[in-house]
N, C-alpha and C positions, 0 to 999 in steps of 0.2 A: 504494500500500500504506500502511495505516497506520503513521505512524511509531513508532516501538517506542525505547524505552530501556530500555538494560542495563548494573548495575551490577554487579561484581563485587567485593563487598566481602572478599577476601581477597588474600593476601600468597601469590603464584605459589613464589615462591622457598623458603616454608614447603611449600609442596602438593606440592613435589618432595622435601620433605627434603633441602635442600641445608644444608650444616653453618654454622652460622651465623658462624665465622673468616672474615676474608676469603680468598678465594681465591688459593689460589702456582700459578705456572705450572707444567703437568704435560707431556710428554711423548705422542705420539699412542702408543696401546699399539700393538704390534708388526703385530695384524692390520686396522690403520685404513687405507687408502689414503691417499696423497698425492698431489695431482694439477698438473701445470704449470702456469701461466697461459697460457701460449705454446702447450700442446698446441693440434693442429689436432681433435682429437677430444675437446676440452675437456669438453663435457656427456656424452660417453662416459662419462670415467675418473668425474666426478662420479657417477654412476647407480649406475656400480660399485661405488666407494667409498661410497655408501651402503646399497646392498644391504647388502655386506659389513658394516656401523656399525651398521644398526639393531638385527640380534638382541642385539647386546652392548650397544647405549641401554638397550633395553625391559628385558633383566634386571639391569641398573645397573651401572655402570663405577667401580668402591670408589677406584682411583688417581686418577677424576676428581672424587671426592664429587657423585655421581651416583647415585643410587638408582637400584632399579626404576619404571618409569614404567607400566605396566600391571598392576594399573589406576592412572587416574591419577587424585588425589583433588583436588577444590574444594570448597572448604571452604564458599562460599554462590555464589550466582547468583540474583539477582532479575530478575523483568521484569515491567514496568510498563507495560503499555497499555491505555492509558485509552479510546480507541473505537476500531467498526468492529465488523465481526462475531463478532470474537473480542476481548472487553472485559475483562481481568480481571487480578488482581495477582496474581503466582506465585512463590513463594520455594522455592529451594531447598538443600539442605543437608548437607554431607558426602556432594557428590555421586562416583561413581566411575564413571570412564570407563573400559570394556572392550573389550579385541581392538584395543591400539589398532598391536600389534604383528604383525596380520594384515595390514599396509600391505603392498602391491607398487606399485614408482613405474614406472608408463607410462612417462613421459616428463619429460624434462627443459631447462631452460635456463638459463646462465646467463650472463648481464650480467656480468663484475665491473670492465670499467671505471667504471658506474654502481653496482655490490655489490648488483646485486640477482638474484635465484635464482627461478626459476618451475616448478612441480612437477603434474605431472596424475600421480595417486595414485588407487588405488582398494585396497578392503578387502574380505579374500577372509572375515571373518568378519563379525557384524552388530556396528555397533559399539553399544555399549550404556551406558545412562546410568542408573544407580541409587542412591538415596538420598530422604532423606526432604526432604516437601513439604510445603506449604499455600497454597490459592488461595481467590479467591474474586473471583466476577466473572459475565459472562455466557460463553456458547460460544454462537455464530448465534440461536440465539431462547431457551436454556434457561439458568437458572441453573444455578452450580455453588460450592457450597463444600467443605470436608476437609485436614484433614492428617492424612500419616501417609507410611505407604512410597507410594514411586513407582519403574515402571520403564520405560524408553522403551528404544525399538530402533529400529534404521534401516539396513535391511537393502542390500544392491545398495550401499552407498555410495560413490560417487567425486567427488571433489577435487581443486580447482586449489587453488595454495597459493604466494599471491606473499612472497617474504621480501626484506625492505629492510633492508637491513644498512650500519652508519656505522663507518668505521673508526679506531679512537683508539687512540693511542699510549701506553703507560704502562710507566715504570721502561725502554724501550728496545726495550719491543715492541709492535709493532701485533696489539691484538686487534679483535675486532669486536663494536659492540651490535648488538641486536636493533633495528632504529627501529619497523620495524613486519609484521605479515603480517595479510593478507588472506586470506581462507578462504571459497569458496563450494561445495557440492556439491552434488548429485543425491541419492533414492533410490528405489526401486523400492517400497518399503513403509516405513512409519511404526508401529509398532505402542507401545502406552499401555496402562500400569495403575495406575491410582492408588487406594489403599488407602482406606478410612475415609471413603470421601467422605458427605456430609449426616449427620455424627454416630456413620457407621457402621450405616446405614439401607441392608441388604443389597439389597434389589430396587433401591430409587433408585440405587444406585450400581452394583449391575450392567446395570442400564441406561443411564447416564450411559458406564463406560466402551465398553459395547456402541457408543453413538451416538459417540464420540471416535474407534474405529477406525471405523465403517464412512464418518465425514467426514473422514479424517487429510489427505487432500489440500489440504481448505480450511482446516482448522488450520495444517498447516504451512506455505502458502503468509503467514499470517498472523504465524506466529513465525520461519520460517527463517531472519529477520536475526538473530536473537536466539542459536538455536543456532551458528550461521555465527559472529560474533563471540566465542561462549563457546570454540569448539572453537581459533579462534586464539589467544586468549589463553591458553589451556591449552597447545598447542603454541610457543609465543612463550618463555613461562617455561623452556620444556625447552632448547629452542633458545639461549637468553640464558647460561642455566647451563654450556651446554658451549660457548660462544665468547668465557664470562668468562674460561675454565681456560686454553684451548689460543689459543696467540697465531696469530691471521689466516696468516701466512707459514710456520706450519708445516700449514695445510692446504691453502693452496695456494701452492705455492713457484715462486720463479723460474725 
């Protein structure tokens, strides 16, 4: 596959509206699970306890200085690939990710004598990526240029989701960063509409997005590192923000 680079030239920490003070340690609100290290049914109680955690994530947790995360905004997203059959420069901007709170997690694992968590997730709505664009490059043999709105979907989507977590110690408590997650998924459909393309040249560009969906499988196979690493980064930031507040050993205790 062509190698792909992706810059995300925004502040994760901004795109969640986390309050710019630093952060005091908060307390798990009452309906959070807590889970043993010890349990034998360790990735059980986890499952649960997120079940439980995510609708109060998505519509934001005020005691944690935690906004709403659906939708969830990046403020840019570039990608850069320079050949191969999909050749073109793509910027994107004030983009917003929806449905990101239709998650149901299959399955779960987790390491924490290594602190690391493995999640297969899928999303019962399509999650969806909106916000304005401009590209310009080739797509398989055709040019393309435009800015303006854009909106992608990607429908059936399911995810693995590896989270690497390091645990530090501060003022007496162990919290945990984020080191890193890994994000790969499926989908069953890709669908594309980018606004204004060739100046606003309605044929060219209703043929141009015509030919994007009916190739979306060659495309995406062409960008999906790209999306793959925008989606962890985006979840990385959410993730970072609620295991700056809540010290490590009050979510999973002895």
């Amino acid at each position: 596959m062509t190698a792909n680079i992706i810059k995300i030239a925004c502040c994760l920490v901004c795109v969640v509206g986390i309050a710019l003070a630093a952060p005091s340690t908060v307390k798990l609100p009452k309906d959070f699970v807590q889970c043993k290290r010890s349990d034998p049914k360790l990735n059980e109680c986890i499952k649960n306890a997120l079940r439980k955690a995510i609708p109060h994530l998505v519509k934001g947790v005020p005691s944690f200085g935690l906004y709403p995360i659906d939708p969830l905004r990046i403020t840019a997203l570039g990608i850069d690939q320079g050949t191969g059959p999909v050749s073109i420069k793509l910027n994107f901007r004030d983009l917003d990710i929806s449905n990101i709170g239709s998650v149901k997690i299959d399955d779960i694992f987790a390491d924490l004598n290594k602190n690391n968590i493995t999640l297969d997730v899928h999303f019962e709505k399509p999650i969806t990526l909106d916000g304005n664009y401009d590209i310009k490059g080739k797509v398989i043999i055709l040019p393309i240029t435009g800015e303006g709105l854009s909106k992608i979907s990607l429908e059936n989507l399911r995810a693995k989701i590896n989270v690497y977590l390091n645990p530090v110690v501060r003022n007496g408590n162990t919290y945990a960063d984020v080191k890193d997650i890994k994000l790969t998924f499926t989908t069953t459909k890709m669908r594309l509409k980018l606004d204004n393309l060739f100046k606003g040249d309605k044929a060219l560009g209703n043929n141009m997005n015509t030919f994007l969906n009916e190739n979306w499988k060659d495309i995406l196979a062409e960008l999906q590192t790209n999306f793959e690493s925008a989606l962890a980064a985006a979840f990385s930031g959410v993730a970072q923000q609620f295991f700056s507040r809540v010290p490590y050993n009050q979510v999973f205790i002895e």
